[in-house]
MDTraj code that builds the backbone (N, CA, C; nanometers):
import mdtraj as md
import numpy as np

residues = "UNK UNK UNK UNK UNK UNK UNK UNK UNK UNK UNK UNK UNK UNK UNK UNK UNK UNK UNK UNK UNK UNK UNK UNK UNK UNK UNK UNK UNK UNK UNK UNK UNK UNK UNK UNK UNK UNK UNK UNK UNK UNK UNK UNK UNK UNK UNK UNK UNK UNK UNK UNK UNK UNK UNK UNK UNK UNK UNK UNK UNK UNK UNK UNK UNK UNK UNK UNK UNK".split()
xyz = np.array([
    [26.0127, -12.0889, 3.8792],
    [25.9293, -12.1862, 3.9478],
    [25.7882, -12.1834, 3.8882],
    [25.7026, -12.3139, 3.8962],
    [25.6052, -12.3091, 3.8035],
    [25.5151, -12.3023, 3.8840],
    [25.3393, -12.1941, 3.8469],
    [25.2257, -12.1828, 3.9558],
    [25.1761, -12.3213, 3.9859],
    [25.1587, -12.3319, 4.1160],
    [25.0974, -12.4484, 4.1506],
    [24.9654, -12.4095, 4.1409],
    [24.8818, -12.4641, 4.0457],
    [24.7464, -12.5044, 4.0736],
    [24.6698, -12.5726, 4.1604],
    [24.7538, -12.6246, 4.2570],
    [24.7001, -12.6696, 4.3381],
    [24.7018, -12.6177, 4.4716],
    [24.7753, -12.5261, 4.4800],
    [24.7549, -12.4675, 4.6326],
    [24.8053, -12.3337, 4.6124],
    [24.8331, -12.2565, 4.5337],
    [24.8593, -12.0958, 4.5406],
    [24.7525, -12.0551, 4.5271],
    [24.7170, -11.9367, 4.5785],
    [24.6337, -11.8331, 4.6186],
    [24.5616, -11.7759, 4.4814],
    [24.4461, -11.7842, 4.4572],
    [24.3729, -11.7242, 4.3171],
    [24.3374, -11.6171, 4.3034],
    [24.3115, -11.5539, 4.2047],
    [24.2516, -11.4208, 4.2047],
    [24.1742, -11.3835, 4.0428],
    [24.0884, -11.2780, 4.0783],
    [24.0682, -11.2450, 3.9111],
    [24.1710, -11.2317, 3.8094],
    [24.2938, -11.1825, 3.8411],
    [24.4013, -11.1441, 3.7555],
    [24.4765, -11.2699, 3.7668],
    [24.4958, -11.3624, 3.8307],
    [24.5585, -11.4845, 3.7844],
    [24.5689, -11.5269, 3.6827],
    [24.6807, -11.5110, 3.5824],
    [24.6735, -11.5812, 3.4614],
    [24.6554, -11.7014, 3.4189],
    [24.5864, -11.7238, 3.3190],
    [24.5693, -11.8890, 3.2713],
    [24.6655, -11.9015, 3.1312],
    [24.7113, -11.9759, 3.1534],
    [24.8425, -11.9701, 3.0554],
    [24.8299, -12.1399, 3.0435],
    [24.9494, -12.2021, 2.9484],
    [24.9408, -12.3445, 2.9098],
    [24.9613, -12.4598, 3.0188],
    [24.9788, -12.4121, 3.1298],
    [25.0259, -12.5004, 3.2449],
    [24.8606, -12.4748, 3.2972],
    [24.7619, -12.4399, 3.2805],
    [24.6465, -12.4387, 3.3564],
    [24.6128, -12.5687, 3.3556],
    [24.5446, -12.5774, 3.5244],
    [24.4999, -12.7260, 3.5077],
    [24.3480, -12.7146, 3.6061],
    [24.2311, -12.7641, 3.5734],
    [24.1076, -12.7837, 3.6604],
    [24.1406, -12.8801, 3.7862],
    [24.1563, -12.7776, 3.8899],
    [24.1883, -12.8814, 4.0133],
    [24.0954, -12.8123, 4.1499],
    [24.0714, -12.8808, 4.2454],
    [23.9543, -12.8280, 4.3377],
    [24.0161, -12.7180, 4.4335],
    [24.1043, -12.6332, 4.3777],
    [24.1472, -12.4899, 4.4192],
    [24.0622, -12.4098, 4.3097],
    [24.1121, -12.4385, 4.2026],
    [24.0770, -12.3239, 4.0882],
    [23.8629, -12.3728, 4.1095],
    [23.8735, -12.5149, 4.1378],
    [23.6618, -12.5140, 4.1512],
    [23.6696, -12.4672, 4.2463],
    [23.6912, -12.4125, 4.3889],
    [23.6391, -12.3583, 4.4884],
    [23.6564, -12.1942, 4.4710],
    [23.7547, -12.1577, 4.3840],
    [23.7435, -12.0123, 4.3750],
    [23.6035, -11.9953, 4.2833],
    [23.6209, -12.0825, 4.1574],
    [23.5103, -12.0806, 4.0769],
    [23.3401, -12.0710, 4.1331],
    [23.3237, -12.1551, 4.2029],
    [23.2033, -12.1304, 4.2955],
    [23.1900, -12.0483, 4.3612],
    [23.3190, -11.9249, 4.4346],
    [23.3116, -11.8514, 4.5241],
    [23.2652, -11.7253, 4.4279],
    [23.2888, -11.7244, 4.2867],
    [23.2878, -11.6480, 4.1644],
    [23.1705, -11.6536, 4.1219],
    [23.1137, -11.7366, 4.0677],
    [22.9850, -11.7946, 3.9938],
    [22.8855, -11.8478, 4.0960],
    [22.8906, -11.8605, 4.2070],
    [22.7490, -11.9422, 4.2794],
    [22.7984, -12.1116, 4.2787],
    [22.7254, -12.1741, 4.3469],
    [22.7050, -12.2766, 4.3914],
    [22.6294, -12.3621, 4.2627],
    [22.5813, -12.3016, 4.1506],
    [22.5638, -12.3764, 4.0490],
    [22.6577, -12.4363, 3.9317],
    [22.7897, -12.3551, 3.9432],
    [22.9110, -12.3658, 3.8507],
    [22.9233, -12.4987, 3.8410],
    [22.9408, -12.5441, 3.7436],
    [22.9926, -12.6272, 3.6935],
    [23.1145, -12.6049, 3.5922],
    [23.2201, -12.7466, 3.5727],
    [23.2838, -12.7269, 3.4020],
    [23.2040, -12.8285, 3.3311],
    [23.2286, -12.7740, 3.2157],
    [23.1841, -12.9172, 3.0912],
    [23.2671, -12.8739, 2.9858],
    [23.2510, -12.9609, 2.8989],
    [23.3408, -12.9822, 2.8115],
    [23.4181, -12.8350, 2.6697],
    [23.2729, -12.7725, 2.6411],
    [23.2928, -12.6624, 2.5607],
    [23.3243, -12.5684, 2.6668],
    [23.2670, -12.5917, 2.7730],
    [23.3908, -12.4569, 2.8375],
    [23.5609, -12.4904, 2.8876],
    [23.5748, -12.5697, 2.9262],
    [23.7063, -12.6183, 2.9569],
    [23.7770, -12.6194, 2.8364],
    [23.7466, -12.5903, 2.6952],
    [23.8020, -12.6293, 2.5695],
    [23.8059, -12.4913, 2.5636],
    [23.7493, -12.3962, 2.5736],
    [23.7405, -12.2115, 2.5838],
    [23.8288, -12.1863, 2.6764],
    [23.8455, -12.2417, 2.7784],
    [23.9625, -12.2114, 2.8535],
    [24.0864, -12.1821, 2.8304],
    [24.1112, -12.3472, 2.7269],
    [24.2270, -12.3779, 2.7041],
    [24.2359, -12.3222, 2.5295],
    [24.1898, -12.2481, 2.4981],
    [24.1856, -12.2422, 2.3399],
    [24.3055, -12.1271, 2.3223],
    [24.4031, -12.0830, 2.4412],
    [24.5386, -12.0224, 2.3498],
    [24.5401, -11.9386, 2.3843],
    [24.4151, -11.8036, 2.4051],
    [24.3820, -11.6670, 2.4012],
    [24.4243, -11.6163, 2.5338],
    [24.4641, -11.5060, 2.5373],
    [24.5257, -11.4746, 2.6650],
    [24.3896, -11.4293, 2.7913],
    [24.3951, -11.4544, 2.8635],
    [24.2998, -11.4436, 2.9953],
    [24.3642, -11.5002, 3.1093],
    [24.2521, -11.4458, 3.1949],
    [24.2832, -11.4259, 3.3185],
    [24.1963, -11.5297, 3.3772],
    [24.1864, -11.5371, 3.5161],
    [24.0632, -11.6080, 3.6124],
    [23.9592, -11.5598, 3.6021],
    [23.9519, -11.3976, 3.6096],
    [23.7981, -11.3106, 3.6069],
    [23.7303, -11.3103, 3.4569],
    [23.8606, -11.3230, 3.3393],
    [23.7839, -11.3691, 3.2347],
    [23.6846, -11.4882, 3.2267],
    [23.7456, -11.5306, 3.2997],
    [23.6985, -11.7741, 3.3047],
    [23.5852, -11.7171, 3.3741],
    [23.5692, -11.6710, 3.4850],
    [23.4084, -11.6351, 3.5910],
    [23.3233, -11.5380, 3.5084],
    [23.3446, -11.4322, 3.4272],
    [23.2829, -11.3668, 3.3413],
    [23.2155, -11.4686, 3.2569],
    [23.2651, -11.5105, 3.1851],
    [23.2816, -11.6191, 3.0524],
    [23.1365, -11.7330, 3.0716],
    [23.2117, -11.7965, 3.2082],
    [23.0806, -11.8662, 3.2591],
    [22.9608, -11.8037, 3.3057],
    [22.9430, -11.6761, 3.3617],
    [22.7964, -11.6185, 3.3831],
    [22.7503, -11.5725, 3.2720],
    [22.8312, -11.5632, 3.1617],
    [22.7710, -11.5348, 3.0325],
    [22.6819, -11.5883, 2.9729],
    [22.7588, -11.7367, 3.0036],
    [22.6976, -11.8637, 2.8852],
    [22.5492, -11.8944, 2.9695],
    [22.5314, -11.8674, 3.1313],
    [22.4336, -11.9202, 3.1940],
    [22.3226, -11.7952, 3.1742],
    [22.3511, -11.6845, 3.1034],
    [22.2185, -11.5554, 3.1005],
    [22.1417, -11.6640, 2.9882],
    [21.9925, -11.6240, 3.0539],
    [21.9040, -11.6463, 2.9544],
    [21.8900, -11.6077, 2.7693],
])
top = md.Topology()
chain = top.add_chain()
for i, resn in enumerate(residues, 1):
    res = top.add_residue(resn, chain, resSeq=i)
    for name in ("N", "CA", "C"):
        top.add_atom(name, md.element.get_by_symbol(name[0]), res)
traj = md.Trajectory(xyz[None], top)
């Protein structure tokens, strides 16, 4: 059976694999992760999807990275 992105339960260890999809489950964990400033845009959603094996806590790492001064 395939993860629903749209309503199963998230976590840091949730894998992102080729069925990942940006849907307002995976943005509300994301904000609960990153703050109320998170956003996606385009070079990160393309880092997402670029093949490499990760997780959810990689994707929330990833993004507080790109936002350090």
């Amino acid at each position: 059976m395939a993860f629903d992105w749209h309503s199963e339960t998230l976590t840091r260890a949730t894998p992102v694999d080729k069925h990942y999809k940006n849907t307002q489950n995976v943005r509300r964990f994301m904000l609960e992760q990153c703050g109320a400033h998170f956003t996606f845009d385009r070079d990160f959603m393309a880092w997402i999807r670029n093949g490499q094996p990760k997780n959810l806590g990689d994707v929330a790492d990833e993004w507080t990275r790109r936002q350090a001064p």
